[in-house]
C-alpha positions as CSV (number, residue, x, y, z in Angstrom):
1,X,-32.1,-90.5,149.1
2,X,-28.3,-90.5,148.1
3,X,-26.0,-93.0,149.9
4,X,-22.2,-92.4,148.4
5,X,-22.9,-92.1,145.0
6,X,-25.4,-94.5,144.4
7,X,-29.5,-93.7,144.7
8,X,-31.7,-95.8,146.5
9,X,-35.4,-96.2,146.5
10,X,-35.5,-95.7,143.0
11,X,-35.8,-97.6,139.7
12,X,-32.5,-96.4,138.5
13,X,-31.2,-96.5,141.8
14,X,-32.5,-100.7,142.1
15,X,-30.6,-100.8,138.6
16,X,-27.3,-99.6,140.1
17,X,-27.9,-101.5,142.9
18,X,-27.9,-104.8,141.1
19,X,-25.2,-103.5,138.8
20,X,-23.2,-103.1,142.0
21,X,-24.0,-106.1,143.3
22,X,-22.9,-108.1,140.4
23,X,-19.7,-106.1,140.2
24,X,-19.3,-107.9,143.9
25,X,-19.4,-110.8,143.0
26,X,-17.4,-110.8,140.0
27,X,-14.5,-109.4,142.6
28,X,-14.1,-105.6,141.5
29,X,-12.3,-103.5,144.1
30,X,-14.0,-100.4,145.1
31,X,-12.6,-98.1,146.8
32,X,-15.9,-96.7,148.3
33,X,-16.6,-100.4,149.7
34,X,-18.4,-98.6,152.4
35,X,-20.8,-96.5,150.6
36,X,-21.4,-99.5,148.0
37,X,-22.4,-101.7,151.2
38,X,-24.7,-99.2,152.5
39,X,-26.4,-98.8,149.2
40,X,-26.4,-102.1,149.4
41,X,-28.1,-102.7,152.6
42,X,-30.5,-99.5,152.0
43,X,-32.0,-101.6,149.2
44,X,-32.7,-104.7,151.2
45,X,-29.6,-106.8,149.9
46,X,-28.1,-107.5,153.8
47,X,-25.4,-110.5,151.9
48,X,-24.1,-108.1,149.7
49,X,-24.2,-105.4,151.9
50,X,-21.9,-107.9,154.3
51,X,-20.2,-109.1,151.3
52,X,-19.0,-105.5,150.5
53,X,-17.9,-104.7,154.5
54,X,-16.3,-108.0,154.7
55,X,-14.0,-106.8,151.2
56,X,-13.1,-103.7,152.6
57,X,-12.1,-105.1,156.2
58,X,-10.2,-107.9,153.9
59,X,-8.3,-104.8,152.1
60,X,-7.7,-102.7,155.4
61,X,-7.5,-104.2,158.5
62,X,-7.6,-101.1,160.5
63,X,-10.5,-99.6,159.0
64,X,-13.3,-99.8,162.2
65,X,-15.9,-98.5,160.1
66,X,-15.8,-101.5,158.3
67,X,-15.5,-103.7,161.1
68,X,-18.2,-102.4,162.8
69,X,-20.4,-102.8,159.6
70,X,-19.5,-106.4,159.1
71,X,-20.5,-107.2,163.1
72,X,-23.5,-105.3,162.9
73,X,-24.9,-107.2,159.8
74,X,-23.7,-110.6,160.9
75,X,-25.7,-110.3,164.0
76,X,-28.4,-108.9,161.9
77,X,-28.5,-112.3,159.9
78,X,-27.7,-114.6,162.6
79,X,-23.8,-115.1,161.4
80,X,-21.6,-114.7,164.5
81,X,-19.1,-115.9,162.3
């Protein structure tokens, strides 16, 4: 299955995954925030998947998508906040 650019449910696509995930946290800016957090979530990494959302609603306030994203995990992880 292909989300963005990034394959999930595979090996390579777990390996991307974490590579993502680690580019995250070190603060790289993607510009397909959105795909990268629904890879993210796909592969059973809800925090990064947030983290990712929450970067791209940071960069542009008016983007819904990512608003929406960032509500739907937190009440998926108990977060309202």
């Amino acid at each position: 299955m292909m989300d963005g650019i990034v394959a999930t449910g595979t090996a390579e696509g777990r390996q991307a995954v974490l590579a993502l995930q680690a580019a995250l946290e070190a603060g790289a800016d993607f510009s397909g925030g959105l795909e990268s957090g629904a890879a993210l979530h796909a592969d059973g990494m809800p925090e990064a998947a947030l983290a990712a959302f929450e970067a791209v609603a940071a960069r542009e306030p008016g983007n819904l998508a990512a608003w929406h994203a960032v509500a739907t995990l937190r009440f998926q992880l108990d977060r309202p906040q």
